[in-house]
C-alpha positions in Angstrom: 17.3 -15.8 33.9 18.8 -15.6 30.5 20.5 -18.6 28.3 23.0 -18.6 26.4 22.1 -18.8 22.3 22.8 -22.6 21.0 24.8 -23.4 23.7 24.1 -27.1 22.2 24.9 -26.4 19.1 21.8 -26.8 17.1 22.1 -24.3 14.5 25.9 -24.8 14.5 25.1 -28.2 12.9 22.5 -26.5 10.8 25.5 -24.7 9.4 24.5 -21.5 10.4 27.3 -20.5 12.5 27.2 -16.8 12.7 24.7 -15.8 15.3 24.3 -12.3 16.8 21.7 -11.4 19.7 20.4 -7.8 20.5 18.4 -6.3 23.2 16.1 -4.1 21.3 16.3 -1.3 23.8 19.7 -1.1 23.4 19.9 -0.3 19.3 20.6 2.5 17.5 17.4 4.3 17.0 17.4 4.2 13.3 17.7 0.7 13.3 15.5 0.0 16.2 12.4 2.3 14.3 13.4 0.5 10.6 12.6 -2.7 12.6 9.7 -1.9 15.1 8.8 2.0 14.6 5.4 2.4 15.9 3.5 -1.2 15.0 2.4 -1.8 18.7 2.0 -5.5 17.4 5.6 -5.7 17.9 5.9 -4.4 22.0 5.5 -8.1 22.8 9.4 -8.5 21.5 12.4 -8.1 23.6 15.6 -8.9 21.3 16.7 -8.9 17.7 18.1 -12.2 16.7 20.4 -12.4 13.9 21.7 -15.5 12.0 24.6 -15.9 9.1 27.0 -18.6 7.9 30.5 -18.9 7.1 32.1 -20.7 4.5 31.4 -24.1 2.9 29.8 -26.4 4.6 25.7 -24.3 4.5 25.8 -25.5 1.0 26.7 -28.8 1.4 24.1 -29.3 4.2 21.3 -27.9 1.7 22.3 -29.9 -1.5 22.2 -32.8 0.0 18.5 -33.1 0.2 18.4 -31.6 -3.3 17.0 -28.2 -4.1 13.4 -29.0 -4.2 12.0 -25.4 -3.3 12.2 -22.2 -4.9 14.8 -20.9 -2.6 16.2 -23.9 -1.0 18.8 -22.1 1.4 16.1 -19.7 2.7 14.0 -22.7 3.2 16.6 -24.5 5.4 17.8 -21.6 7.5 14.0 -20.5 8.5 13.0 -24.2 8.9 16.1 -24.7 11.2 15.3 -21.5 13.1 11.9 -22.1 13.9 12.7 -25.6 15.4 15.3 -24.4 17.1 13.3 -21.2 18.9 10.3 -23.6 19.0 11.9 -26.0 21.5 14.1 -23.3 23.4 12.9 -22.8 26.1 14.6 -18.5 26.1 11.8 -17.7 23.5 8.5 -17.3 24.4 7.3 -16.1 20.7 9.5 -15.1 17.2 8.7 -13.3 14.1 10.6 -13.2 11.4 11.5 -10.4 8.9 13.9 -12.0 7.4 13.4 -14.3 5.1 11.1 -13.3 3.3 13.8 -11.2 0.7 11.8 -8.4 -0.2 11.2 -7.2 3.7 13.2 -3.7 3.8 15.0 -4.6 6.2 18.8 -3.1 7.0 20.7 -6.2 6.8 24.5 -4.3 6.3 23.6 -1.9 8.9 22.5 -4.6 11.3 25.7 -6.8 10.0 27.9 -3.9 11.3 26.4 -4.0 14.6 27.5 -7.8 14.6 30.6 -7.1 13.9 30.5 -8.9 11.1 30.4 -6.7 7.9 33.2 -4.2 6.5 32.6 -3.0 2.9 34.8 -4.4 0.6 35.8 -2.3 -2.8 33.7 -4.8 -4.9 30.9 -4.4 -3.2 30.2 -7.3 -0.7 30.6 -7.0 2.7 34.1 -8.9 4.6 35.8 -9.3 7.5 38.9 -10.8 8.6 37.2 -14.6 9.5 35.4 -15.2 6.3 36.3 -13.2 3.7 33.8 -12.0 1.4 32.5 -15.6 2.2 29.7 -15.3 4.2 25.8 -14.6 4.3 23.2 -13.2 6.2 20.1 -15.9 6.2 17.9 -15.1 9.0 16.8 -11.9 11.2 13.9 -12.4 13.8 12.2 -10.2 16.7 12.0 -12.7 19.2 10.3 -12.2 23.1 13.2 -14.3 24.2 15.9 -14.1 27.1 19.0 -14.4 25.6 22.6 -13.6 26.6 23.4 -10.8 23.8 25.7 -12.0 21.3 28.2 -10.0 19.1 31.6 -9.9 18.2 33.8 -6.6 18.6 34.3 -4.7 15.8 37.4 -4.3 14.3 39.1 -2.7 11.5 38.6 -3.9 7.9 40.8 -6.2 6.1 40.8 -4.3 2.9 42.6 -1.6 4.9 45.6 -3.9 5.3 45.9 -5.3 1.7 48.6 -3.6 -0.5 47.7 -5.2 -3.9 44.1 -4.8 -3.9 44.0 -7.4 -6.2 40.3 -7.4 -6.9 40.6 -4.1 -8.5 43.2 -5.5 -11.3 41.2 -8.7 -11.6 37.5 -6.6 -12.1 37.3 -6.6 -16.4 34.9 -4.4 -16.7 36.7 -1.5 -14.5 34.3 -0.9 -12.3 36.1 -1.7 -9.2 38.3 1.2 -7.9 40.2 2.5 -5.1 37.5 4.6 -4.9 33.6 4.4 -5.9 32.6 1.3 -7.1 31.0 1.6 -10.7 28.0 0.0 -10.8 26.6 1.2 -13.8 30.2 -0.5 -15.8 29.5 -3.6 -13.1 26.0 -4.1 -15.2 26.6 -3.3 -18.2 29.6 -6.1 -18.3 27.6 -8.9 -16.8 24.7 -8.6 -18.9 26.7 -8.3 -22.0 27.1 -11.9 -23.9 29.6 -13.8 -23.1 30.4 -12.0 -19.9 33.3 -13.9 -18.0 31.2 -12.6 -15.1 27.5 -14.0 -15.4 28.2 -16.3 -13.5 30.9 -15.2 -10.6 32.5 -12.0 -9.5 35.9 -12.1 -10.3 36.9 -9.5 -8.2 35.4 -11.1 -5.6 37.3 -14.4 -6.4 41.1 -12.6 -6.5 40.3 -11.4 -3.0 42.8 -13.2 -0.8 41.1 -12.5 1.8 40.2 -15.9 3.8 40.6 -17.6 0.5 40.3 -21.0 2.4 36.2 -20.5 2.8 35.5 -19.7 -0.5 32.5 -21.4 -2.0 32.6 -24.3 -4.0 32.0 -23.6 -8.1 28.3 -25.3 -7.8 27.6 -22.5 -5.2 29.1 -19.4 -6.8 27.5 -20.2 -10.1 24.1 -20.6 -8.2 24.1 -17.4 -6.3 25.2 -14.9 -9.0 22.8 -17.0 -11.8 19.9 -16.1 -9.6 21.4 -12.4 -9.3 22.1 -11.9 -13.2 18.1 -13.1 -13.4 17.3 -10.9 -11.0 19.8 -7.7 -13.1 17.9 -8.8 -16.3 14.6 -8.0 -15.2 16.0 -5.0 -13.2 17.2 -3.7 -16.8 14.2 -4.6 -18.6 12.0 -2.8 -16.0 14.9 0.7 -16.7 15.7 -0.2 -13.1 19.6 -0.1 -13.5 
């Protein structure tokens, strides 16, 4: 018997609305050996359980309990996971790779098998629902019997837009119609003053589902934490 994955909505009122479900068996073998390879531990798993949100309203849901941990939205996305796969009564047993951040695990790759991720020219995956507006917050081997879940793949928005206002809007030039620059990306944001230290503005011309963008509060959150995480990247000769 297999059941279908929140068919009552639990995550959904989480806020993390993006799910994707894979039979293990059925993944691309570098994908399927980057998660499993040879750790006979992990035989006991059947599928490959991906979660994600869209949009607003994830932020909202953590900030109103206050951000008491050190990573508050991984906090609330692997707290809300567990209960849910705890009660379901599809899973006999979960781990989770994902988080912690620093497993190696492919996230993009496994994004494009959802159907979810097209690389954008500023470097952020997007597709046509979200935008650039969208995360990845939760991947988990699971011995569970769900119905597999994934949307089709399509083409990428990018490929339809004329302007490609992100490219004009990027101040440092390093977004291009053709590499992205990372090295003029890093130099720009760690310089003082930087009008992005706090937010990609290429990523905020996009007009690309421009509806779900984030609110300020979680823009300058996300890319604070990533200039810390540049800083000690540059200290360390890293970038």
């Amino acid at each position: 018997m297999q059941y279908l994955f929140d068919e009552q909505g639990v995550l959904a009122r989480a806020r993390l609305n993006l799910h994707a479900v894979f039979a293990l068996e059925a993944l691309p073998a570098d994908v399927h050996d980057a998660l499993v390879g040879t750790d006979a531990g992990t035989s006991r798993f059947r599928q490959l359980i991906l979660l994600g949100h869209g949009g607003k309203a994830l932020w909202r849901a953590v900030t109103a309990g206050g951000l008491s941990t050190d990573d508050p939205i991984d906090s609330h996305s692997r707290d809300a996971a567990s209960a849910y796969l705890d009660t379901s009564p599809a899973c006999a047993d979960y781990e989770f790779l994902y988080p912690p951040s620093d497993n190696p695990v492919p996230l993009i790759r496994i994004g494009e098998l959802a159907g979810w991720h097209h690389a954008s020219k500023f470097r952020v995956g997007i597709n046509r629902d979200w935008g650039s507006w969208f995360a990845y917050r939760a991947l988990v081997l699971a011995d569970s019997r769900f119905t597999p879940v994934s949307r089709p793949r399509d083409t990428s928005p990018c490929d339809a837009c004329e302007d490609k206002p992100c490219i004009k809007a990027c101040p440092a030039a390093a977004v291009t119609d053709g590499e992205f620059l990372s090295g003029r990306c890093f130099d720009h944001r760690l310089s003082d003053g930087s009008s992005c230290a706090e937010a990609c503005q290429a990523r905020l011309a996009c007009p690309v589902a421009a509806e779900h963008r984030y609110c300020d509060d979680q823009v300058r959150y996300h890319y604070g934490r990533s200039l810390e995480s540049l800083r000690s990247y540059r200290k360390r000769g890293l970038v």
